[in-house]
C-alpha positions as CSV (number, residue, x, y, z in Angstrom):
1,X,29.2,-65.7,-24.3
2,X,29.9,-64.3,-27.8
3,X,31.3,-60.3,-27.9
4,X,28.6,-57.9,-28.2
5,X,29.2,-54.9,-30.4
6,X,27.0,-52.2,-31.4
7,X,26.8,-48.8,-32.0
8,X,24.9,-46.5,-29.9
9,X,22.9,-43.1,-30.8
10,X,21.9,-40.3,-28.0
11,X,18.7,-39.2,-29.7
12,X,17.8,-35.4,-30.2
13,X,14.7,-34.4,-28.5
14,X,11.9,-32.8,-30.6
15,X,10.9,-29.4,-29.6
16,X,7.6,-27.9,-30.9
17,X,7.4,-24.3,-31.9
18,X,6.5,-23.3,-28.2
19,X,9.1,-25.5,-27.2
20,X,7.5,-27.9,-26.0
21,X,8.3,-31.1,-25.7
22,X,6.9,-33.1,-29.0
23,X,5.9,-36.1,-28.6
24,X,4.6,-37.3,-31.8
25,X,7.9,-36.0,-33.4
26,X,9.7,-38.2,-30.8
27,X,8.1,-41.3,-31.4
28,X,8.9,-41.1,-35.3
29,X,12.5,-40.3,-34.8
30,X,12.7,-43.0,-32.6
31,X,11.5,-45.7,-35.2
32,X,13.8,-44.5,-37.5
33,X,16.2,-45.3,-35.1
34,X,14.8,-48.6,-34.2
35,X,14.4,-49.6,-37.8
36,X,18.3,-49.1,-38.1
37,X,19.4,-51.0,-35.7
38,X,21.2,-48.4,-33.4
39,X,21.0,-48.6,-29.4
40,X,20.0,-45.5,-28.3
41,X,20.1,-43.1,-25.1
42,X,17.9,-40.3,-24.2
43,X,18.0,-37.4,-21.9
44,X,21.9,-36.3,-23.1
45,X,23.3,-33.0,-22.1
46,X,24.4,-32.3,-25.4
47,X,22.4,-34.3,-28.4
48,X,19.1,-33.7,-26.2
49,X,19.3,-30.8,-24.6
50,X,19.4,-32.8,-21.3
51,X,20.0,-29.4,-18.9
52,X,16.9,-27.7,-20.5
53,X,14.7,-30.6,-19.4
54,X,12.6,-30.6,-16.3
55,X,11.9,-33.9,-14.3
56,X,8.9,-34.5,-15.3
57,X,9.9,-34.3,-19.3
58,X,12.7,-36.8,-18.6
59,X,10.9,-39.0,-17.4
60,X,8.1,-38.3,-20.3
61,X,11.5,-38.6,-22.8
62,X,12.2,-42.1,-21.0
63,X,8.7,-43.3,-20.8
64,X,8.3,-42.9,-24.8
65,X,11.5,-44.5,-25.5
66,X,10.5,-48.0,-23.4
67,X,7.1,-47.8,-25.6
68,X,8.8,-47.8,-28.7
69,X,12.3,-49.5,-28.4
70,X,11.6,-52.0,-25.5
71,X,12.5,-55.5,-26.8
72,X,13.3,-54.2,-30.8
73,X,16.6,-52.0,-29.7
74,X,18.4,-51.7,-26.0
75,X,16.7,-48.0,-25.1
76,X,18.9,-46.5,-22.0
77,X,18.8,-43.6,-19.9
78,X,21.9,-41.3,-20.2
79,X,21.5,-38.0,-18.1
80,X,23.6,-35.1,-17.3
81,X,26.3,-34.8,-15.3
82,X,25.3,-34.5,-11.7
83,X,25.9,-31.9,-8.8
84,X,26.2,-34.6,-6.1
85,X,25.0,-38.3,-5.9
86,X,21.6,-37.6,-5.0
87,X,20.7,-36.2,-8.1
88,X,22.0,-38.6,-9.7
89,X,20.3,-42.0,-7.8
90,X,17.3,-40.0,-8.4
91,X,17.1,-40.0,-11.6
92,X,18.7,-43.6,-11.4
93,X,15.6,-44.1,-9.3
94,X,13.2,-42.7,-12.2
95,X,14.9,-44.9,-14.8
96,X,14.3,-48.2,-13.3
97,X,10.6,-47.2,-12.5
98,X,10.3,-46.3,-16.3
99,X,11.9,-50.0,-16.9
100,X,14.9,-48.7,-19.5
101,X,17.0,-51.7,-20.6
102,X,20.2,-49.8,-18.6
103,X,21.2,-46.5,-17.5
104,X,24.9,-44.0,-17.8
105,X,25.8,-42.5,-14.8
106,X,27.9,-39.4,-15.5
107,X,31.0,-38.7,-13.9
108,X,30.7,-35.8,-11.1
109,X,30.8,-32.2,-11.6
110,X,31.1,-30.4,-8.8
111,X,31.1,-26.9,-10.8
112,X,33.0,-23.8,-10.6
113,X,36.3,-26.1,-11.7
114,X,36.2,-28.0,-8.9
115,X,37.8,-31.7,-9.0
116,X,36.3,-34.5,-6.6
117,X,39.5,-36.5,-5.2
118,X,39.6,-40.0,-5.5
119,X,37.2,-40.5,-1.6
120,X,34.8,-38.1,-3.3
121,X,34.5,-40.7,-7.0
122,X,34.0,-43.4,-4.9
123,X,31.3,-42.2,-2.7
124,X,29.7,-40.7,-5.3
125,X,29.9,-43.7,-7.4
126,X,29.3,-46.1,-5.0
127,X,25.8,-44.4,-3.7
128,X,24.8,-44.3,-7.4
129,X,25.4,-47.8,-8.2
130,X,23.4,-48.2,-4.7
131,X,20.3,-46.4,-5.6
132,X,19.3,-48.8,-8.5
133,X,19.4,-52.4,-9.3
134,X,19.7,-51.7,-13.3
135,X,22.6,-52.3,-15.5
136,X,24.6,-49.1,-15.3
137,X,27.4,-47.9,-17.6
138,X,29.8,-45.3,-16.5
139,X,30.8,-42.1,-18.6
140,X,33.7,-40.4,-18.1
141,X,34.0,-37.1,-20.5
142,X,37.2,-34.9,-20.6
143,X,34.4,-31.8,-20.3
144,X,34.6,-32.7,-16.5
145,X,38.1,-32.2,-16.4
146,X,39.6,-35.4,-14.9
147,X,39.8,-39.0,-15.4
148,X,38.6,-41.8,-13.1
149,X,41.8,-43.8,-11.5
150,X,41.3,-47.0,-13.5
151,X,42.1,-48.5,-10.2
152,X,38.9,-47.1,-8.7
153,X,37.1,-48.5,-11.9
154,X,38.6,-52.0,-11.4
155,X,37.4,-51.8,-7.8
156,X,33.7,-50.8,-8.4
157,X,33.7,-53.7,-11.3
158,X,34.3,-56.3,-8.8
159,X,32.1,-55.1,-5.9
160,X,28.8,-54.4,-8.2
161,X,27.8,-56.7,-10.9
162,X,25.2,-54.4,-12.3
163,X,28.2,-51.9,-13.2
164,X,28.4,-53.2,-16.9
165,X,29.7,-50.8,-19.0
166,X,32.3,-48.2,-19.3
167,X,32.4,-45.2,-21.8
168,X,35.6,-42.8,-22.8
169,X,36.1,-39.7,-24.4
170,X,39.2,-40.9,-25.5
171,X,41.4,-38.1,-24.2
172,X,44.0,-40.1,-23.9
173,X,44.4,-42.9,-26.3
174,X,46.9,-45.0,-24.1
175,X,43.9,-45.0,-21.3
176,X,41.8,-46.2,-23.4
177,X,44.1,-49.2,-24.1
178,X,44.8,-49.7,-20.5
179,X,41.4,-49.7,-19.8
180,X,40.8,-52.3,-22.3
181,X,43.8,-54.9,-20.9
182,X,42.4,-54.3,-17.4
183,X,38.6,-54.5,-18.3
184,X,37.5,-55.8,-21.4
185,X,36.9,-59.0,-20.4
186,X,34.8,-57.8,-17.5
187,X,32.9,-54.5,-18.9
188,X,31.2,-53.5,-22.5
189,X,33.8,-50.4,-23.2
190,X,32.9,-48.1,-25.6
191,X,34.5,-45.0,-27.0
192,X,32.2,-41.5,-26.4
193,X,32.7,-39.8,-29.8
194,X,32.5,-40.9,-33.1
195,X,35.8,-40.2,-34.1
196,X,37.6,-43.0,-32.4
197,X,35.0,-45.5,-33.5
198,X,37.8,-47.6,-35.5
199,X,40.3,-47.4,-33.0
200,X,38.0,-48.4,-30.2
201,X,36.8,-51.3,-32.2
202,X,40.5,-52.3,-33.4
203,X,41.7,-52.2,-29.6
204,X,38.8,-54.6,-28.4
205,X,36.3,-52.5,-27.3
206,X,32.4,-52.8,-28.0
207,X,31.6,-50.2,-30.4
208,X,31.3,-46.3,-30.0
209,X,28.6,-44.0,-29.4
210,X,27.9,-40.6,-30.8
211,X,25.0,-38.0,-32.1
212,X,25.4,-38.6,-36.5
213,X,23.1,-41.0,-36.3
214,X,20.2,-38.8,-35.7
215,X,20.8,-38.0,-39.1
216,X,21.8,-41.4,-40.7
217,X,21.1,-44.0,-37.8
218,X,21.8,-47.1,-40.9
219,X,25.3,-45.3,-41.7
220,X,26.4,-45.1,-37.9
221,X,25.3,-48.8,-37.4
222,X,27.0,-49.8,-40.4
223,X,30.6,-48.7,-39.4
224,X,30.0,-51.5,-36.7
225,X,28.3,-54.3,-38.4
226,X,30.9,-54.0,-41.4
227,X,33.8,-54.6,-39.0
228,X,31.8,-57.8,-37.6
229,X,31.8,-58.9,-40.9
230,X,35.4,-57.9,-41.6
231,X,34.3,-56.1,-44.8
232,X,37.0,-53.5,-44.3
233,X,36.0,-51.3,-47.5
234,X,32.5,-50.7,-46.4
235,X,34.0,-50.2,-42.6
236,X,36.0,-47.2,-44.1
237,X,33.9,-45.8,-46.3
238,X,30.9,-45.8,-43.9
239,X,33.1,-44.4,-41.2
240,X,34.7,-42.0,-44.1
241,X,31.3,-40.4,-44.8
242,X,30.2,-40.6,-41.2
243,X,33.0,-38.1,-39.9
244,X,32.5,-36.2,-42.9
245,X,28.5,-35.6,-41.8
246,X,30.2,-34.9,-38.1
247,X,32.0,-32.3,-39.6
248,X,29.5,-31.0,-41.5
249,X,27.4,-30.7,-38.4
250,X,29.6,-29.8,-35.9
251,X,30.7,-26.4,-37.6
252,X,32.1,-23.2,-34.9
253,X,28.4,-22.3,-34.3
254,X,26.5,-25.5,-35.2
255,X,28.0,-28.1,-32.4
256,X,25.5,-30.3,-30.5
257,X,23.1,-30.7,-33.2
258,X,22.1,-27.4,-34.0
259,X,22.2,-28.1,-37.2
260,X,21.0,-31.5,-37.0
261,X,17.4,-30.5,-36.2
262,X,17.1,-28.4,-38.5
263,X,18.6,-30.9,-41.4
264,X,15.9,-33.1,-40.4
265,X,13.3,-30.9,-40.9
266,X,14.1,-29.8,-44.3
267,X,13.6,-33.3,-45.5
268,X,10.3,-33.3,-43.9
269,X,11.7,-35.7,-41.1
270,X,11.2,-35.0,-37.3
271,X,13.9,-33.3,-35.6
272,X,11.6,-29.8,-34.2
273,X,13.6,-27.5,-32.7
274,X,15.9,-26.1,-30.0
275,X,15.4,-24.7,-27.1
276,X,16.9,-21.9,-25.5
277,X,19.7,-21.0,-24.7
278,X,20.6,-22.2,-28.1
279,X,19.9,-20.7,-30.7
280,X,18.7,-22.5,-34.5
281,X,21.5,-22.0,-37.4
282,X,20.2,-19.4,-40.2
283,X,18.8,-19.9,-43.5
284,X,22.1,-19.4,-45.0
285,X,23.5,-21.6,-42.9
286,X,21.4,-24.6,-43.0
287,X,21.4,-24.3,-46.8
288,X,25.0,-24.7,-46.8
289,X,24.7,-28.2,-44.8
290,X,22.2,-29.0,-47.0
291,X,24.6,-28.7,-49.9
292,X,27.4,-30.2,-47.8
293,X,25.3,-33.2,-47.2
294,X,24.1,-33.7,-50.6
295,X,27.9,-34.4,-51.9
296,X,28.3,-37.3,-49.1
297,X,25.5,-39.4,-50.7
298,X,24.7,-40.8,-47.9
299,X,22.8,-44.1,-49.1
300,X,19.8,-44.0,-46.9
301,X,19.2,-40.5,-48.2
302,X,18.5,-41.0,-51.8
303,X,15.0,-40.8,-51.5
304,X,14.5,-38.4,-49.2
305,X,12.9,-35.3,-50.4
306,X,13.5,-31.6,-49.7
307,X,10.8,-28.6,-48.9
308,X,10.2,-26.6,-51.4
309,X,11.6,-23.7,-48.9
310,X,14.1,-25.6,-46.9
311,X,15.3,-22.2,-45.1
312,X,12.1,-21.2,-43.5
313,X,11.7,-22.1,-39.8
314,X,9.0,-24.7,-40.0
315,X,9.5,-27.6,-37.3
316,X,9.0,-30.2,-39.3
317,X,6.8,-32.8,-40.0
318,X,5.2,-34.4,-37.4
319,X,2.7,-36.9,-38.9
320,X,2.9,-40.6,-37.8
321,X,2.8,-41.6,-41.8
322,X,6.2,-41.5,-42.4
């Protein structure tokens, strides 16, 4: 079987002006995603607002997804990272009842700094892979403060064949290549942060995945299908003007796509708005991503068209004609 590569997108989720979950808004930022190509995972802690969403939303978020990304794009479940295992297997639970393509299973956090030792990961890891008979990838992020023995990941690989996948913050690069001699052959590894797209993809891994592609979901895909391809220039200058939009939106008070949403909406796209606890950027604020964003030229933004008033708070639009 050929290597599969791809890049991956944790969608936003639209908020309406009560905040509310939106689900018109959701199902056209979701085509625009579809139409690019990206594989995409909802229900994030950061890109969509995972912690502010109550069961029954989730599983709305999820349920939406399958109706408008089954069979076109893979459409998987990510989460938040769990308290203890039985949060997570049920919500593993949900996901396979919602038929998603796969699901993440996020790496323990125990809260108040607390580290799970190495009997802890495995029961934890092992009841989750238990609780559901989907394809399951497993996220390790550096926000939890450790990272899973690689012997322990070698372990579950062999005892569960629906453990398929493996994502990496990258906090340390020469994990990551370890990781990739022990189970790249075995496991679709891909990095967790745009940022170490190329070098995930120059070591052998699958891809990367990341939140930019809310914004420019044909840019994030091209960085991978260029390197297929082995068209180095548009590699670099896709992944060039990729970080440069990370950067852009991932400012001291903008990061996890505060920004993003409301980006969106000034072009009369679909992004709606935060929830609370966070808060939206400012007028002055979002015009200078605006601005910012203009110089990139991003090529699937040429014809896309600003409000008169791009400042104002307006949600954007939520029509199902665009």
């Amino acid at each position: 079987m050929s290597k599969q590569y791809s890049a991956i997108v944790h969608s936003l989720t639209p908020f309406n002006e009560k905040y509310e979950l939106d689900e018109n808004a959701l199902r056209l930022h979701l085509r625009r995603l579809c139409a690019a190509g990206v594989s995409v995972y909802l229900g994030a802690a950061g890109a969509s607002e995972g912690y502010t969403l109550t069961r029954d939303e989730r599983n709305r978020v999820l349920a939406v997804a399958v109706e408008e990304l089954k069979g076109k794009v893979p459409v998987r479940a990510a989460g938040v990272e769990p308290r203890d295992a039985a949060e997570m297997s049920a919500y593993l639970r949900d996901a396979e009842a919602i038929k998603v393509d796969a699901a993440q299973i996020y790496s323990l956090d125990m809260g108040h700094g607390l580290i799970p030792s190495r009997r802890e990961l495995e029961g934890y890891f092992r009841a989750a892979i238990e609780a559901t008979s989907l394809p399951v990838i497993i996220s390790n992020q550096k926000k939890v403060g450790y990272a899973l023995p690689l012997d322990l990941v070698e372990q579950l690989a062999a005892r569960y064949s629906n453990f398929v996948g493996f994502a990496y913050d990258v906090n340390d690069a020469f994990y990551m290549i370890e990781l990739l001699q022990r189970l790249g052959g075995r496991l679709e590894i891909h990095c967790s942060g745009t940022e170490n797209a190329l070098f995930t993809l120059g070591m052998g891994g699958n891809g990367y995945q990341g939140m930019e592609g809310n914004i420019a979901p044909k840019l994030a895909a091209t960085v991978v299908s260029a390197f297929v391809a082995k068209d180095m220039d548009l590699m670099h200058e896709s992944f060039r003007k990729l970080m440069q939009l990370r950067a852009i939106l991932r400012g001291p008070v903008r990061s996890n796509q505060r920004a993003a949403k409301a980006l969106l909406n000034a072009y009369e796209l679909s992004g709606g708005i935060v929830r609370p606890p966070r808060l939206p950027v400012s007028p002055e604020e979002l015009d200078d991503v605006i601005k910012a964003v203009q110089l990139l030229e991003i090529p699937e933004m040429a014809s896309w068209q600003l409000r008169k008033t791009p400042g104002t708070s307006n949600p954007g639009r939520t029509s199902a004609t665009h």
